[in-house]
N, C-alpha and C positions, 0 to 999 in steps of 0.2 A: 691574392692582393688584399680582399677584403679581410683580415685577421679581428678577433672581438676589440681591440684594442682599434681598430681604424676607424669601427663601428660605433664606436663607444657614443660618440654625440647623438646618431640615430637612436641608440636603443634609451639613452640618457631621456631623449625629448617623449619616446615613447610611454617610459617609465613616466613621469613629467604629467604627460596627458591624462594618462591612464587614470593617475591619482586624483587628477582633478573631476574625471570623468565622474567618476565614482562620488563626486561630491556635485554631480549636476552641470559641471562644465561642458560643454562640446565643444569642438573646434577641427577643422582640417588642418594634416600636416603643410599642407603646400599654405592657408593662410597664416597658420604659426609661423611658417618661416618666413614669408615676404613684412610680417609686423616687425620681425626681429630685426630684419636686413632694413628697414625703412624710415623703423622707428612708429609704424601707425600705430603700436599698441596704445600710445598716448588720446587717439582716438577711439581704441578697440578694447572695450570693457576686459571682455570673455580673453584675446591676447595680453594684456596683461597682467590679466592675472594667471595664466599658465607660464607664462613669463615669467613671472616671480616664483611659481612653482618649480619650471629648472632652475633658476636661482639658487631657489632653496636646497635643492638637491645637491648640486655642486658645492655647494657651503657645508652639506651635511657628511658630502663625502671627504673634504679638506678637512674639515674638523675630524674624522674617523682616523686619515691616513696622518695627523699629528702625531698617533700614537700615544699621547701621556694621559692622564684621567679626564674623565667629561664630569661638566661641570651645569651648575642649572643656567648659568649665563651662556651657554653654547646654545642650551635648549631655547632662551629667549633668543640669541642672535639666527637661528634658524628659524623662527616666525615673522624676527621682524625681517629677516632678507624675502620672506614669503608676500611680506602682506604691504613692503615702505612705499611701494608705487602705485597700489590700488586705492580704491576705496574706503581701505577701512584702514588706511595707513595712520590711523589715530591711535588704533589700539594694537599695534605694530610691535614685540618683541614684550609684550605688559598682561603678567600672571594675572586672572582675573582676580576680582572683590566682592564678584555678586556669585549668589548662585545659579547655576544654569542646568540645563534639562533637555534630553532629545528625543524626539515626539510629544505628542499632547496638542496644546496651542502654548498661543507665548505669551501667554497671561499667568503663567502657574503652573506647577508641574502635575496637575492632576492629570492622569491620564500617562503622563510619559512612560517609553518605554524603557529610559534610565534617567535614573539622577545622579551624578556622580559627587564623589564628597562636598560637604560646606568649603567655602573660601578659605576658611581659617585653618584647612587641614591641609591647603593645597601646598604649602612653599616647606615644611615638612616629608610628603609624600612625594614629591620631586626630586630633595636631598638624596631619599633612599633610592630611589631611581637610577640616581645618577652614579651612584655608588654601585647598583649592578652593572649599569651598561660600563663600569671601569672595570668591571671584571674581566679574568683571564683564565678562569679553570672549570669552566661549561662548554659544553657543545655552540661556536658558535651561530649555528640557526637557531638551536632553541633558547640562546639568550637574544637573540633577534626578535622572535616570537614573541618570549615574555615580557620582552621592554616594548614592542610597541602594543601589546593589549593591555598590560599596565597602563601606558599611557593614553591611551584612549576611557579608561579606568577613571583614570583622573583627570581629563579633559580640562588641562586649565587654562585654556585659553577659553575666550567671547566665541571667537570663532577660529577655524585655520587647524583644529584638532585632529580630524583625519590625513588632514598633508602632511604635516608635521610627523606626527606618528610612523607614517611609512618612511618620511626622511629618514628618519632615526632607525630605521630596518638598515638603511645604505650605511648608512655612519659605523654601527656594527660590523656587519660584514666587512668592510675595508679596515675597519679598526683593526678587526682579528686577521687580515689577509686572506680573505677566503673570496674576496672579488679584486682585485689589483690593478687591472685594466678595463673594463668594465662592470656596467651596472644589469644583471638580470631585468626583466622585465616583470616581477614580482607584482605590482601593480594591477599589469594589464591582467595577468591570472585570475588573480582574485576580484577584477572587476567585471570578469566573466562570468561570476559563481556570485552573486551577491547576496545571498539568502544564506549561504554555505559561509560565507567572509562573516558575516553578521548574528548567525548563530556560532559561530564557534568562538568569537567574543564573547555572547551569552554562557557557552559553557565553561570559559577561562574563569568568568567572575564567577559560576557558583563552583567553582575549585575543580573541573576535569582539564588541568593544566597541561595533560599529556594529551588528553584529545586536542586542543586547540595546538598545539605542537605538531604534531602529526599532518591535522590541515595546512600548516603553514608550511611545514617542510614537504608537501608534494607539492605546493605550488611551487617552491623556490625551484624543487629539481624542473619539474615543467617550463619555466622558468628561461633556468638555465639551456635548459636542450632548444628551446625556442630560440634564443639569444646564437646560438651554434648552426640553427636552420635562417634564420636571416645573415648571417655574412655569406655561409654558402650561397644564397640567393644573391644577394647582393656582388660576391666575386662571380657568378657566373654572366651575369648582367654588363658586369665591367668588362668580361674576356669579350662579350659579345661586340660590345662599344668598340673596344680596341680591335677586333675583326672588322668593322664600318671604316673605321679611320686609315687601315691598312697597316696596320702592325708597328706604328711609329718607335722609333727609337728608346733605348729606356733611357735617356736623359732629356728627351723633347719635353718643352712644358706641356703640350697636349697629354702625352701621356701621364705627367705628373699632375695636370688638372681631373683627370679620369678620377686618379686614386684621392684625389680630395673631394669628389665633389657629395659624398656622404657626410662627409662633414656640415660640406656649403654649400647646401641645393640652391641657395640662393647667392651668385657670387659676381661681382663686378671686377674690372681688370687690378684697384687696390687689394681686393680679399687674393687675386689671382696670386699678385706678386708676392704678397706674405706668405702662398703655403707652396709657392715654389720654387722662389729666391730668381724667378726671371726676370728680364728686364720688362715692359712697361710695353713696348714694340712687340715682342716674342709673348707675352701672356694676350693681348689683344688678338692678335693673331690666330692665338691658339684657340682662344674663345669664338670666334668665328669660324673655325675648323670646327669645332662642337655643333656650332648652330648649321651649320652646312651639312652637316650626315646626321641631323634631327635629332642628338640629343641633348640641345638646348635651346630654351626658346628665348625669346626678348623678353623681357617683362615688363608685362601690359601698363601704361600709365606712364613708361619712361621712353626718354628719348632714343630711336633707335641705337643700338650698341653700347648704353649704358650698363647696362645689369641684365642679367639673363637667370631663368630658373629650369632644374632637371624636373622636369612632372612625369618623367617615368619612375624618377626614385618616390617621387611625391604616391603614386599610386601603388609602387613596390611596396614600401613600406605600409601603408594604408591597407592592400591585400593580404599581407604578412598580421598584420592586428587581428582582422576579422577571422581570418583562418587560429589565430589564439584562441581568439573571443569564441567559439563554433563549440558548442557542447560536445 
């Protein structure tokens, strides 16, 4: 039931997180998805901005799976899809003009432990960028690899350089077809290993291109077999649900609620009717058949039988992370 393509939102949001993580974000799945379902990211900092994060994602994989050349304005429209609802949606999709610097303090880059090119070399060193990630006659992981440590290289945004940069891993891979239904969880790998992420960026720049290749491509394959061990998790979870309910028909929308609810851990009876063409009667119902053999709950703050959340998936997934994350 669960196949990588029914997964693909779960692993998407994981990926999402992950990246953010890495840049000092935290957040639970089950709060990610009730700001998404609510709309509180408007009140929720830290949710909107991983918000904008899958965003970004999603844009960077439609932009991959266009198929025709990438362009430097793709790379701004995946920052500003990153950054137009937060905080810093000022400098939203806009190649910097100053210089910038990471570690030290933020007075000067004495001290940092890079500085990446002046401003005036950045809309240049982009061009070229952009002219490999168009390429079609390398390996495509390790033109994966080299365009997002390039681009971390050249850091030209204020802020948003880390997320961006791994966008632009997805954009590749789907470009080249080597992800088509899914997104690997790449991310979360390397947000495991962060001293291991972070030096082999160090070795990219003083020229061990193949070592930094190497790291990247044992994370992807890890990766990927992770991405393969969460829907088997995930379909045996769903068989089990449908073993509760008693084996309901395969046109019932209960049953066809099961198979979506990876998508929409958080789902009220309109999301119901969009992902199973029932009627309005028949998905309320079903939704209350969920809640009745406990694997949905109400969702706290709403009026009874409004909306409902899985917090077994919410924990599924959550324990599926940590066991990645697990040296």
């Amino acid at each position: 039931m669960a196949s990588l393509s029914a997964i693909a939102g779960n692993l998407l949001r994981s990926e999402s997180a992950a990246s953010s993580r890495i840049e000092g974000l935290q957040i639970s799945h089950r709060r990610l998805a009730r700001a998404a379902y609510s709309g509180a990211s408007a009140r929720d900092n830290t949710a909107a901005e991983i918000l904008g994060n899958v965003a970004a994602m999603k844009r960077a994989i439609e932009l991959g799976a266009r198929g025709s050349g990438f362009e430097v304005a793709d790379i701004e429209d995946i920052h500003r899809t990153l950054l137009r609802f937060t905080a810093d949606r000022g400098i939203a999709g806009v190649v910097r003009d100053v210089q910038n610097w990471i570690g030290g303090n933020d007075f000067n880059p004495i001290g940092a432990a890079y500085v990446p090119p002046p401003p005036e070399a950045v809309p240049a060193l982009l061009e070229d960028l952009c002219l490999f990630i168009s390429r079609d006659d390398l390996a495509p992981v390790a033109q994966a690899a080299i365009a997002h440590a390039q681009f971390e290289n050249i850091h030209p945004f204020v802020d948003g350089n880390g997320r961006v940069g791994r966008a632009l891993v997805h954009t590749i891979l789907r470009r080249r077809e080597e992800t088509l239904n899914y997104i690997p969880p790449i991310s979360l790998v390397l947000a495991a290993e962060p001293k291991s992420y972070v030096a082999g960026f160090g070795a990219f720049s003083r020229g061990d291109v193949s070592g930094w290749c190497v790291t990247f491509a044992e994370a992807t394959e890890r990766a990927a077999w992770a991405a393969e061990r969460l829907a088997a998790e995930i379909e045996s979870r769903q068989e089990a649900w449908l073993e509760r309910l008693g084996q309901p028909r395969s046109d019932a929308a209960v049953r066809r609620l099961v198979s979506a609810l990876p998508e929409q851990p958080v789902i009220d009876v309109a999301a119901g009717r969009r992902l199973t063409g029932k009627s309005h009667v028949a998905v309320q119902a079903a939704l209350k058949q969920l809640e009745g053999a406990g694997i949905l709950s109400p969702l706290s703050g709403k009026r009874q039988g409004r909306a409902w959340e899985c917090r077994e998936l919410f924990d599924l997934v959550e324990e599926f992370e940590r066991s990645v994350a697990a040296p």
